[in-house]
KEGU-752165 format. One record per residue: y negated, x, z negated of N, C-alpha, C, O in turn. Coordinates in steps of 0.02 Angstrom, whole numbers, plus 50000, padded with zeros to 5 digits. Atoms other than C-alpha are relative to their C-alpha. Layout:
Y_X_Z_Y_X_Z_Y_X_Z_Y_X_Z
...
// end
This chain:
49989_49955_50057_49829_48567_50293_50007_49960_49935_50046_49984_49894
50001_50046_50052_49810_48433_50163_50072_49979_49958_50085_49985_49898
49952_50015_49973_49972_48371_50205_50051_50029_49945_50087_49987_49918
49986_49940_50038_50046_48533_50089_49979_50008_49935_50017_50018_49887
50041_49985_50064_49927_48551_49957_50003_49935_49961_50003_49947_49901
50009_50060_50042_49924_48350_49893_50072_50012_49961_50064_49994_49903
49960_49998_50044_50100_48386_49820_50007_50050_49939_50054_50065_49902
49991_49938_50054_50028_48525_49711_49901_49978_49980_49861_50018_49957
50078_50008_50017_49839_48438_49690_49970_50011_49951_49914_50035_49948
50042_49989_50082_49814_48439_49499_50010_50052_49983_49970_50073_49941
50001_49928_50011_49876_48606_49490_49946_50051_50046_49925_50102_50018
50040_49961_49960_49766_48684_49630_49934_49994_49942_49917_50044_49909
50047_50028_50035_49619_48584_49529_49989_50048_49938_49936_50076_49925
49991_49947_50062_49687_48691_49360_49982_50080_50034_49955_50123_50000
49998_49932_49977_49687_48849_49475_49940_50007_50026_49931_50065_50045
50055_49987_49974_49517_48825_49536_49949_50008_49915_49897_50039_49905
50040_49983_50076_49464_48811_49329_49991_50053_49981_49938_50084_49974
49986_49940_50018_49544_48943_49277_49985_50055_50042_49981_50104_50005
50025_49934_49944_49494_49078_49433_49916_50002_49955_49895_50053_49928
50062_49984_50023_49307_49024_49365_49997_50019_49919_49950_50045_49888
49996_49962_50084_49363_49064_49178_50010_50074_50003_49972_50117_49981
49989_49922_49988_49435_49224_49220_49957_50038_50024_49972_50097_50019
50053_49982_49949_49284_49267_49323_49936_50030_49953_49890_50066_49973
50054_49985_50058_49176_49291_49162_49998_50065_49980_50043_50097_49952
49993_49922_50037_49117_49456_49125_49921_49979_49973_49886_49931_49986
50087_49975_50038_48941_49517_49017_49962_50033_50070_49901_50043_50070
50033_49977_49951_48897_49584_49173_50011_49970_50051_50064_49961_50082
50033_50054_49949_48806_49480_49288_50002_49977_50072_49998_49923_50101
49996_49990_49922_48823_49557_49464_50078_49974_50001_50097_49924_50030
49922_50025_50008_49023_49555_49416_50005_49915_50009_50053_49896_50042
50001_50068_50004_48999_49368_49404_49974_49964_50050_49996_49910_50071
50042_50012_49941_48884_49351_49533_50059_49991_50084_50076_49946_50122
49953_49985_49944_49000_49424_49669_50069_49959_49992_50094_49933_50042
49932_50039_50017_49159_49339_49601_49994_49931_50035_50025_49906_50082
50024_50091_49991_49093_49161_49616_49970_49999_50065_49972_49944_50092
50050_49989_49931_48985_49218_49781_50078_49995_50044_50079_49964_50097
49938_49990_49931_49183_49251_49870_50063_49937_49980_50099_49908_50021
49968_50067_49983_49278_49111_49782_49970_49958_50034_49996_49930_50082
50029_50054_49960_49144_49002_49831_49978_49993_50077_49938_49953_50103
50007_49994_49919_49155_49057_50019_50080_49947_50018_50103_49935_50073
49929_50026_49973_49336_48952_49989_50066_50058_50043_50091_50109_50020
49925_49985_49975_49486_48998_50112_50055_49966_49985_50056_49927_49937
49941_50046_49999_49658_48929_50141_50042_50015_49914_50063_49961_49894
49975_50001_50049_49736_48983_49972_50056_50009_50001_50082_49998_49946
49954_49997_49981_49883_49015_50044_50045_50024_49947_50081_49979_49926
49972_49954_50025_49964_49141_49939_50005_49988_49911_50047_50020_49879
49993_50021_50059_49931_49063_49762_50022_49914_49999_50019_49884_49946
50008_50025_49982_49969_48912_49852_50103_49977_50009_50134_49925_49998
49950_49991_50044_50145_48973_49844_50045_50016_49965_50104_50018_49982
50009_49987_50050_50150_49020_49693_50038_49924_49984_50096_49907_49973
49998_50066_50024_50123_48843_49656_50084_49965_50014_50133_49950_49980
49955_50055_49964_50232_48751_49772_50100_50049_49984_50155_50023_49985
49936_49977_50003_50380_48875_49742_50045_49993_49923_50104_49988_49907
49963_50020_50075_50386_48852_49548_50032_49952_49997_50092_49943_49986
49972_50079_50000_50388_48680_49560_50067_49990_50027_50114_49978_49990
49937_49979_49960_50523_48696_49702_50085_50019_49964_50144_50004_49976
49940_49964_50027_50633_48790_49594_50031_49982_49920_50073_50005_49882
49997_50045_50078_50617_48670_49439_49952_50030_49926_49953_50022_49865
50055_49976_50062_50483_48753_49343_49957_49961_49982_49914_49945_50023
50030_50049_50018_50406_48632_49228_49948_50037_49944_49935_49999_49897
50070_49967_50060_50259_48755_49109_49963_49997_50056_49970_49968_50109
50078_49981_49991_50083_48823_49143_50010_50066_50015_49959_50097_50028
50029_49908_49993_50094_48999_49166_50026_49990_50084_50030_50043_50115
50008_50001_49909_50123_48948_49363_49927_50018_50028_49916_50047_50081
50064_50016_49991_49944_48929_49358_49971_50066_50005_49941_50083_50056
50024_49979_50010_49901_49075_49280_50014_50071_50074_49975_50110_50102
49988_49933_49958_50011_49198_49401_49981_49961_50084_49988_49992_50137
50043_49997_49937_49931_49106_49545_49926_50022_50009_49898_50026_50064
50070_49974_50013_49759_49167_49482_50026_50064_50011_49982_50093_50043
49979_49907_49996_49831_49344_49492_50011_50006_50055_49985_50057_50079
49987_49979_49926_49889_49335_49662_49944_49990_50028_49941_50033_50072
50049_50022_49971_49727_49265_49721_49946_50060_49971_49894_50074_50001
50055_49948_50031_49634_49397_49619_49996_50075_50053_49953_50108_50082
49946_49941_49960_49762_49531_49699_49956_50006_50059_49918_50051_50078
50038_50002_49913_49702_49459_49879_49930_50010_50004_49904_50045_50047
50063_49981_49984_49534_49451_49848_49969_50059_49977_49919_50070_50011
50001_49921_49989_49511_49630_49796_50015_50031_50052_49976_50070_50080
49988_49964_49947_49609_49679_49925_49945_49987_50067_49935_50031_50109
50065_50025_49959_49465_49592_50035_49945_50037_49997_49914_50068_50041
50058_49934_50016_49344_49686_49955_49972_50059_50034_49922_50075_50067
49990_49937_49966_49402_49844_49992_50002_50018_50069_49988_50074_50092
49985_49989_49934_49444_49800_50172_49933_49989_50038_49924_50011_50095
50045_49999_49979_49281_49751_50191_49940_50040_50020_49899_50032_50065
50023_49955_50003_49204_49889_50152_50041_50077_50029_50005_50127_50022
49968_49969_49945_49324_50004_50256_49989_49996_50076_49970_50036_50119
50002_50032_49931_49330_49900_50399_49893_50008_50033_49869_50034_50083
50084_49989_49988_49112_49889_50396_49988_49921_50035_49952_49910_50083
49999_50044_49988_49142_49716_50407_49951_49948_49989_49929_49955_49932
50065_50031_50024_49001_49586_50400_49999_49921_49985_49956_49891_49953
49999_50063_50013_49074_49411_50411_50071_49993_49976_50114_50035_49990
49931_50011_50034_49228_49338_50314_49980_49926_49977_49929_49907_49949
50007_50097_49991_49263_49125_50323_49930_49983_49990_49903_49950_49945
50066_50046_49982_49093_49101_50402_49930_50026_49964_49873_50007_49979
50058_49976_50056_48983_49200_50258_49980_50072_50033_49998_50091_50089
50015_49921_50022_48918_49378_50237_50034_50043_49980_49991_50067_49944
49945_49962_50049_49052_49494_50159_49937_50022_49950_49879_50037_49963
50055_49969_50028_48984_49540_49994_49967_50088_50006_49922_50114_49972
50030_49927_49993_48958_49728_50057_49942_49983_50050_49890_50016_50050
50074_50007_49964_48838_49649_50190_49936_49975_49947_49877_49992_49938
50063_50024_50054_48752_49555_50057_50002_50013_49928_49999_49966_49889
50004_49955_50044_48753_49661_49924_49994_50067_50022_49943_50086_50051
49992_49919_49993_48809_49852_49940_50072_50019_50003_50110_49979_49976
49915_49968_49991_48996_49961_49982_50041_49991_49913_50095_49971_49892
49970_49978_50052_48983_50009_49806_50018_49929_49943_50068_49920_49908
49983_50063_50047_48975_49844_49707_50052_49959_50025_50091_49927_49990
49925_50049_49979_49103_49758_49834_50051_50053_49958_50069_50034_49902
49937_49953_50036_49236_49915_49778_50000_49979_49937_50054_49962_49911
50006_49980_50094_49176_49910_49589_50034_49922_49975_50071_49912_49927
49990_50034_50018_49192_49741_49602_50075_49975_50000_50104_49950_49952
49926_49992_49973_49365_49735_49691_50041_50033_49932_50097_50012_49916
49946_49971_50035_49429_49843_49557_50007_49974_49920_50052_49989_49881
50002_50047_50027_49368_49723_49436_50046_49935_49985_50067_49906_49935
49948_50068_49976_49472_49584_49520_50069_50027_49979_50106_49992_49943
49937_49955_50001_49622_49719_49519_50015_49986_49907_50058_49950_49882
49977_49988_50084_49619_49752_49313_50004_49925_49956_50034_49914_49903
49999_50057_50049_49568_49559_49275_50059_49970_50018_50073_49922_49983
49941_50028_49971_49728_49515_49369_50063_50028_49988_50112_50001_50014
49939_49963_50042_49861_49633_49277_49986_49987_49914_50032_49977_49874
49996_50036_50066_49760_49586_49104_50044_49923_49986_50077_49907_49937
49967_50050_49984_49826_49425_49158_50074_49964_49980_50101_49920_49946
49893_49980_50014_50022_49480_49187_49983_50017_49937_50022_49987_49901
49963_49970_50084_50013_49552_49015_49989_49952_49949_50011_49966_49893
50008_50054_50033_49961_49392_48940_50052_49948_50020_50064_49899_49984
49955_50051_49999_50096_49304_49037_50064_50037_49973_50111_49999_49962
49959_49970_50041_50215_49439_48957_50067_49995_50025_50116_49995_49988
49936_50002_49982_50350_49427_49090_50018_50068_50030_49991_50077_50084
49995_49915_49957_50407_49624_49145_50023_49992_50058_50009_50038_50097
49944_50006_49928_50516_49570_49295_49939_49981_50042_49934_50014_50094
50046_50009_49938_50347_49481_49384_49964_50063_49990_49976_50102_50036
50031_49933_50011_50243_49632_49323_50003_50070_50038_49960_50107_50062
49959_49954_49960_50366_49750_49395_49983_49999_50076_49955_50042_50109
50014_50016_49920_50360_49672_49570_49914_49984_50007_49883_49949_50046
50094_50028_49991_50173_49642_49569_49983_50064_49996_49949_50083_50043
50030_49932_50006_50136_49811_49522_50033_50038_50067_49995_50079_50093
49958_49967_49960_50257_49876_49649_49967_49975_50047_49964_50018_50091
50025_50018_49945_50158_49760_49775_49938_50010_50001_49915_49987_50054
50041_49988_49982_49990_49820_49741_49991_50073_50031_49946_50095_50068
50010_49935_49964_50037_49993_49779_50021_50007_50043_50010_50061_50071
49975_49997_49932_50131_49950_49923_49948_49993_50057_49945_50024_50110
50056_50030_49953_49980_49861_49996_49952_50070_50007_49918_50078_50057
50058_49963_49993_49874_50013_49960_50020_50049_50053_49986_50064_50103
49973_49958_49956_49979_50127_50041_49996_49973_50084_49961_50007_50122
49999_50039_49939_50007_50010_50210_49911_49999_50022_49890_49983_50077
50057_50027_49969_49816_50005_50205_49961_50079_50029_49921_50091_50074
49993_49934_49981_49814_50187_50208_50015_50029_50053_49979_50072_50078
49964_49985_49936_49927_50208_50352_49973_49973_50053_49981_49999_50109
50017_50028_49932_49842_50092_50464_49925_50037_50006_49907_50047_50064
50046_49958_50006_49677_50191_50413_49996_50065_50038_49943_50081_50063
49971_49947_49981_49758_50349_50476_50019_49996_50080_50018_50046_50116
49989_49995_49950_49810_50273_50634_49957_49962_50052_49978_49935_50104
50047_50045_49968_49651_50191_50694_49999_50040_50069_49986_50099_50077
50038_49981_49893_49627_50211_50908_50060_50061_50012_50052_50107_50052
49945_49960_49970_49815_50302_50901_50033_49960_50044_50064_49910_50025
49987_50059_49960_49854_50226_51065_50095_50026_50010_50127_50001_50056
49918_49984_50003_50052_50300_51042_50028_49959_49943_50089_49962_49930
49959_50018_50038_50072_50197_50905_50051_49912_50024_50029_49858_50046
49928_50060_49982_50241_50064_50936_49989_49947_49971_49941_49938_49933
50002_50075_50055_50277_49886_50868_50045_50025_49951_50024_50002_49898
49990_49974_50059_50403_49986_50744_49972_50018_49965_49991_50015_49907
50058_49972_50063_50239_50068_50666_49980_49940_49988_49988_49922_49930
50046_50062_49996_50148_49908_50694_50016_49963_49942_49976_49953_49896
49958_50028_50053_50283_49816_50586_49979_50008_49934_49957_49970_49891
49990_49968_50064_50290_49942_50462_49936_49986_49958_49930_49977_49897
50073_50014_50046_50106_49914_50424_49980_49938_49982_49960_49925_49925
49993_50090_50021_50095_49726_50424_50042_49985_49934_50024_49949_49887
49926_50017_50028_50257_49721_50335_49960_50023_49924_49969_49979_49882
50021_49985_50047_50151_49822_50185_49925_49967_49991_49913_49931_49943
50065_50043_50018_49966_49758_50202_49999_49932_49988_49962_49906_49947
49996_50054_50009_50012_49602_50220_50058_49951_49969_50060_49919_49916
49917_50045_50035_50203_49517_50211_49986_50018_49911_49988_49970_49873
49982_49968_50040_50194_49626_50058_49989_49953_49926_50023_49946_49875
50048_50059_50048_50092_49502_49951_49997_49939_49996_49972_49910_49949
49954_50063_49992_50163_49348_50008_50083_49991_49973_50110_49943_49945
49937_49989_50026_50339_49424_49979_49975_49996_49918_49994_49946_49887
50017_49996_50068_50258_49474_49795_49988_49921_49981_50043_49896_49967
50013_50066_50005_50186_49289_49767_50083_49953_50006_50091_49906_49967
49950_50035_49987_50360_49220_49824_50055_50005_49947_50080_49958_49916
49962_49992_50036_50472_49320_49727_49997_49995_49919_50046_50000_49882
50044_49976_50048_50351_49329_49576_50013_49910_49973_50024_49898_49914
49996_50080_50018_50364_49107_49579_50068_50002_49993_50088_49972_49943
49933_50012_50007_50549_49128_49608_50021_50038_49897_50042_50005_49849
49985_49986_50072_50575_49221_49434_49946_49967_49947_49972_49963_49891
50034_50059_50036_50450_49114_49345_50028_49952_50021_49988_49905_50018
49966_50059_49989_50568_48986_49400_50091_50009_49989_50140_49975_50005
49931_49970_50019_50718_49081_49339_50059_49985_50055_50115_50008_50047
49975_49970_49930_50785_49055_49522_50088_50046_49995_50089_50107_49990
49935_49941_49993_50970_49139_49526_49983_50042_50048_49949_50022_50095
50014_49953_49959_50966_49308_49612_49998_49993_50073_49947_50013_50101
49990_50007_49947_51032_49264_49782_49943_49969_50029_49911_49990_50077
50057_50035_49976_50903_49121_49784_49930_50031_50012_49888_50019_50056
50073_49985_49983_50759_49224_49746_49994_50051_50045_49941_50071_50069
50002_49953_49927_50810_49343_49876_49977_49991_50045_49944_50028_50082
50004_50025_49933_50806_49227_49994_49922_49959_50008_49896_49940_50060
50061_50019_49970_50636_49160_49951_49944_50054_49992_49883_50051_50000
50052_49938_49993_50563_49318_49936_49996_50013_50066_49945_50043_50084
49987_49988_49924_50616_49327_50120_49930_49942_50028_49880_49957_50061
50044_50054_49966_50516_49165_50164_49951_50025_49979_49905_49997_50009
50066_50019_50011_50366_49228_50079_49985_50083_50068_49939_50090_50108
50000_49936_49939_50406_49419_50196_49968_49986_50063_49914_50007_50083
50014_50029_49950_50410_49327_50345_49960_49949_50011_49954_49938_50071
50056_50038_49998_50282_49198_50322_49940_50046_50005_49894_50037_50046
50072_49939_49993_50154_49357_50287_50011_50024_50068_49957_50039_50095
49987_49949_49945_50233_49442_50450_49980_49951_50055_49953_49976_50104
50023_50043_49954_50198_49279_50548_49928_50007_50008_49901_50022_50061
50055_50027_49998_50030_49241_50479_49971_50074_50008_49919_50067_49977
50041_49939_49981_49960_49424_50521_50014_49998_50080_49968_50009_50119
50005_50003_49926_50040_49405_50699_49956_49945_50039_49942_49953_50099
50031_50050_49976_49944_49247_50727_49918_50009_49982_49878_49997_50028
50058_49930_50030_49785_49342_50629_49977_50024_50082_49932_50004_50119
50006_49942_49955_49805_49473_50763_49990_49962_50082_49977_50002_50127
50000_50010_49950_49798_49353_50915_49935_49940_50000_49903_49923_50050
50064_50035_49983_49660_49234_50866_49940_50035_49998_49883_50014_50008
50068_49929_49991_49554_49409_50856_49985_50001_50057_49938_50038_50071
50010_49977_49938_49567_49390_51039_49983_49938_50045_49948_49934_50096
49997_50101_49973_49584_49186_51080_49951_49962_49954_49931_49906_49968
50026_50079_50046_49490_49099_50935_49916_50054_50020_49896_50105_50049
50081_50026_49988_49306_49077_50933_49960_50026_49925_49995_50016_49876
50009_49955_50051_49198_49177_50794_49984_49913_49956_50005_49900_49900
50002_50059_50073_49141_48987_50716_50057_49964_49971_50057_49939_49914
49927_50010_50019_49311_48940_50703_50032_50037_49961_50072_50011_49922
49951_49938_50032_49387_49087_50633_49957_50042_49947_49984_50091_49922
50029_49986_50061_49244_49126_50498_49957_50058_50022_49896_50053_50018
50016_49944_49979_49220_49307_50568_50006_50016_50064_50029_49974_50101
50034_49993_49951_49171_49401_50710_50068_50004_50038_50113_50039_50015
49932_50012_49916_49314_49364_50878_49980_50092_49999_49930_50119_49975
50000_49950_49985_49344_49531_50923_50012_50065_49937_50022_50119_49964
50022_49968_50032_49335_49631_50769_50062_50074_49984_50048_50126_49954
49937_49972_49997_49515_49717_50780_49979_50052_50034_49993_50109_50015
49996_49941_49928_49455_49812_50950_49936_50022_49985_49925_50080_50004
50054_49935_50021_49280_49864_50877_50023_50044_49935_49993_50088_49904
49972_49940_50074_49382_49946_50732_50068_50057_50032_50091_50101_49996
49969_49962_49977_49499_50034_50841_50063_49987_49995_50103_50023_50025
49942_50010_50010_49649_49943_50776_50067_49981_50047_50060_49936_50088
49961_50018_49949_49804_49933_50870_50030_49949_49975_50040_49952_49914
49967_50055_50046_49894_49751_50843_50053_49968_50060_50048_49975_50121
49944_50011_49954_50033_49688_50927_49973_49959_50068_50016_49960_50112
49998_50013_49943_49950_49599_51069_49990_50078_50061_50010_50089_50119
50018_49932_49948_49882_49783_51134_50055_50023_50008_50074_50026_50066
49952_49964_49996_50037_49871_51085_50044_49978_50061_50074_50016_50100
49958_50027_49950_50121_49732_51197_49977_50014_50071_50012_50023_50121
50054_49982_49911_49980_49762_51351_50014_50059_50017_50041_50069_50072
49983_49913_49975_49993_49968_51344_50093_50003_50025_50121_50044_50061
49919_49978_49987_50188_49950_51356_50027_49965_50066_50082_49978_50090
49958_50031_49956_50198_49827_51498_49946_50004_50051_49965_50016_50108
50038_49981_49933_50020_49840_51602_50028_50038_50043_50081_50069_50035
50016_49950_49968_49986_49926_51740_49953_50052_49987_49906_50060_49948
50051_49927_50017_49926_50094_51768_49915_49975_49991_49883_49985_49939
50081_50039_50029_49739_50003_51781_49985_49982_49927_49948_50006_49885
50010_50032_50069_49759_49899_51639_50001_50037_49945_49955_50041_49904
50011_49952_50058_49824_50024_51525_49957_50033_49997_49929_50030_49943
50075_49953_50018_49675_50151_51552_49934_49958_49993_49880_49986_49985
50060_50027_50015_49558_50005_51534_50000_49983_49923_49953_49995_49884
49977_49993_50076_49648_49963_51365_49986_50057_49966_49946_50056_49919
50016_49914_50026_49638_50146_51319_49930_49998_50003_49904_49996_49947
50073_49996_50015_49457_50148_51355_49959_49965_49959_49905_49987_49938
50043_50065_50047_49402_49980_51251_50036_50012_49941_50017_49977_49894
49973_49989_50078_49509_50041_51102_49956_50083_49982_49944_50102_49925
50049_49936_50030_49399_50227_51114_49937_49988_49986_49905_50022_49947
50060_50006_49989_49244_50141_51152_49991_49956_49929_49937_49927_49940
49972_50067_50027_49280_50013_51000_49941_49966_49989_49901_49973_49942
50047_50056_49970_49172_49877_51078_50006_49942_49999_50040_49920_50045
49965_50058_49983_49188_49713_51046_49981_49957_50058_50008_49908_50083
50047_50038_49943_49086_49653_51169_50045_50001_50089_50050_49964_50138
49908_50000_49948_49247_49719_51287_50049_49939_49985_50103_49933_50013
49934_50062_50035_49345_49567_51205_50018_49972_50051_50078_49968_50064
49966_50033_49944_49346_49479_51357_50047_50020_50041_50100_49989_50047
49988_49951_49977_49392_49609_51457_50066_49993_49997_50105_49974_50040
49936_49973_50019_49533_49650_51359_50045_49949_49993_50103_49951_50013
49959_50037_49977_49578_49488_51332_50039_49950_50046_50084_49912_50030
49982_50004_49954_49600_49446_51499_50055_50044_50030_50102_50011_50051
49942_49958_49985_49718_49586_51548_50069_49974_49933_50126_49958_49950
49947_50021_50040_49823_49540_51389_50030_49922_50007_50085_49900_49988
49975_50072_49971_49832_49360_51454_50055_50009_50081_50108_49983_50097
49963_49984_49951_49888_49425_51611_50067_50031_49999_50108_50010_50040
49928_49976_50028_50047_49531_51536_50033_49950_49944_50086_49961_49915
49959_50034_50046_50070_49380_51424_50015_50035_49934_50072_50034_49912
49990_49954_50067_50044_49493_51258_49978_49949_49959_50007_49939_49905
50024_50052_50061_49950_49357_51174_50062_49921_49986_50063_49886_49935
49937_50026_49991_50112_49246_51221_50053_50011_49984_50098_49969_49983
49935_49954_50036_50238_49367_51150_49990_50005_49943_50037_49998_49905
50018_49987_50072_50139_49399_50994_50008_49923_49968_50008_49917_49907
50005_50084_50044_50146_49197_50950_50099_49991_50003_50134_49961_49962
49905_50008_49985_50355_49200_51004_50021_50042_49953_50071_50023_49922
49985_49959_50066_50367_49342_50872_49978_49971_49942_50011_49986_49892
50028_50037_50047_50262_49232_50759_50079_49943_49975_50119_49940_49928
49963_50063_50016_50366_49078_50778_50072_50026_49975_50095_49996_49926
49945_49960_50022_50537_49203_50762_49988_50008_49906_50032_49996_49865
49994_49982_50071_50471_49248_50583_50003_49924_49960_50045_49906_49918
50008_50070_50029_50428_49077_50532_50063_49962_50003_50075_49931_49952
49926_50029_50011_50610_49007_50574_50022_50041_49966_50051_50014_49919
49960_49934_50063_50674_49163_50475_49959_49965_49930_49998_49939_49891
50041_50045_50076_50547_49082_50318_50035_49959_49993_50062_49953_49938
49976_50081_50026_50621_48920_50333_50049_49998_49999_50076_49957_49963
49917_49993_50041_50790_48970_50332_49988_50031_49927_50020_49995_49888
50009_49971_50064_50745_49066_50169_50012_49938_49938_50043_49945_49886
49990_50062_50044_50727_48873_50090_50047_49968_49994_50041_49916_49962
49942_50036_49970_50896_48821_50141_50045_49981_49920_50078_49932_49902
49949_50015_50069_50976_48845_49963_49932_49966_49942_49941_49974_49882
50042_50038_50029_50817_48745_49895_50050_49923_50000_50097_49912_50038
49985_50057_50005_50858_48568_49840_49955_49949_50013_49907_49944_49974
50062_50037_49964_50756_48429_49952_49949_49997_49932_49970_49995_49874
50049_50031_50055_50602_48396_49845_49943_49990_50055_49950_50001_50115
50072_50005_49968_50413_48357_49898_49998_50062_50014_50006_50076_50074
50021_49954_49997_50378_48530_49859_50044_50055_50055_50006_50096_50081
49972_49988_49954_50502_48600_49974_49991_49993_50073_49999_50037_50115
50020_50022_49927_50456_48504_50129_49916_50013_50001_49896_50023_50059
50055_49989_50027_50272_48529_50058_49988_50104_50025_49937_50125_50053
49995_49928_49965_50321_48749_50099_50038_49990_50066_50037_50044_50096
49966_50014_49930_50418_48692_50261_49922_50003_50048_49902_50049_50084
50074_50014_49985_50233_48609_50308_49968_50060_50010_49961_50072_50070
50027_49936_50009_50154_48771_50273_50029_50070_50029_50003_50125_50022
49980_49932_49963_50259_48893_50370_49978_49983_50078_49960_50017_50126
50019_50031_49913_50230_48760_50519_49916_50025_50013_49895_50056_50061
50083_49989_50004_50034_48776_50481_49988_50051_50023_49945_50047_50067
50014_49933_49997_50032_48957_50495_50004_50030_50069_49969_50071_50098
49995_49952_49928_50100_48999_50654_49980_49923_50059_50006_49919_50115
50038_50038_49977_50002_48839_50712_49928_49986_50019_49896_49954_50061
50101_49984_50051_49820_48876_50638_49975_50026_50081_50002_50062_50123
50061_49959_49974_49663_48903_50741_49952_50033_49974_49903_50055_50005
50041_49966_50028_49592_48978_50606_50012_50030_49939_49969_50065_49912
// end
């Protein structure tokens, strides 16, 4: 991972200042919790680039910095909230703060993260990222909505499946992508096309998400293995098992998505090894990730270029 990030080091360094400047409120718990979930870390992916795409695109100011604090604010709200939906208890290896705290201070605080991260945009005073950023927090809310709605619907397809990834997640990578491309004044075509890489980089890294819920190991992966199938969620390795099992398999699938057990993980992911679902879901991975890296094609070689090449490889590589 390193590998990626050293061609953007003194800026990450600025982006880790500034997240703890912005982080300042008169109120204590607010501050408390902020610094309690940066300081749990994570890959950074998503302000990450931010970074690497300004640069990329010949952007030589500071306000790169600032709209990677916004996307990172963006995500970690959205964490928040999911945490406290989901009834989630671990997140990279910690406590979520709704386990160690309360529902209501993760939300309050989440929506905290939300308003200090549009005060932000209006200090960087550009309407065009504003526009798309705003447009991508309500996309995300909505997508988080829909998959809410369709928890333990065992009819739902990989066209729904898509559709909801494509908004909870791609959605905010695309935002981050296109959001660096016009802070890099980018010609249209170009930032089309890397708004695409940041689409399909999110659409990868949720398919690869969705399969180490079933393959990776809970100390590896921060949080609890299994946690998809005690929430009832359908994710493309199941969708792929119900459509191609057998009559057995599918009603055992059906039963460990009503029962939502994780302690079935094996179970389940044994039959999905057997239809090769966890094998299809990484071949759909790697499909999006060549679609990303064509997106860089009208880039001009730089570090920072081969530096997001690195980073699409990472993703649909990661054990964690």
């Amino acid at each position: 991972m390193q590998s990626f990030r050293e061609v953007v080091k003194t800026d990450l360094k600025a982006v880790d200042k500034l997240i703890i400047d912005e982080l300042h409120s008169e109120v204590g718990l607010v501050e408390q919790i902020g610094h309690y979930l940066i300081g749990a870390g994570g890959k950074r992916l998503r302000p990450l680039i931010v970074l690497l795409l300004a640069r990329a695109t010949g952007y030589r100011g500071a306000d790169h910095l600032y709209l990677a604090v916004v996307i990172e604010f963006i995500h970690t709200a959205t964490l928040l909230h999911d945490d406290v939906v989901d009834t989630s208890e671990l997140r990279r290896g910690k406590y979520t703060a709704n386990a160690r705290w309360d529902n209501a201070s993760s939300v309050l605080v989440g929506d905290f993260l939300y308003s200090r991260a549009f005060q932000m945009l209006v200090r960087l005073g550009n309407l065009d990222i504003m526009h798309v950023l705003a447009d991508t927090t309500n996309i995300i809310a909505e997508g988080e909505v829909d998959q809410l709605v369709r928890i333990g619907d065992a009819e739902l397809d990989e066209q729904d499946y898509f559709s909801i990834i494509g908004c909870k997640t791609a959605q905010l990578f695309a935002g981050a992508s296109e959001s660096a491309a016009i802070l890099g004044q980018a010609p249209t075509e170009l930032a089309e096309a890397l708004k695409a890489y940041g689409w399909h980089l999110g659409l990868a890294y949720q398919l690869i998400d969705d399969v180490l819920d079933y393959r990776g190991d809970s100390g590896t992966l921060g949080k609890n293995a299994g946690d998809d199938l005690a929430e009832g969620k359908l994710t493309l390795p199941v969708i792929h098992g119900l459509k191609n099992g057998s009559t057995t398999q599918v009603k055992a699938l059906k039963a460990a998505l009503k029962a939502r057990d994780s302690g079935q993980v094996e179970s389940v992911f044994q039959i999905l090894e057997d239809v090769s679902s966890l094998e299809y879901t990484v071949e759909q991975a790697r499909r999006h990730i060549n679609l990303a890296s064509a997106g860089l094609s009208g880039l001009n070689p730089s570090p920072h270029r081969q530096a997001l090449l690195d980073l699409a490889e990472f993703v649909v590589t990661r054990a964690h």
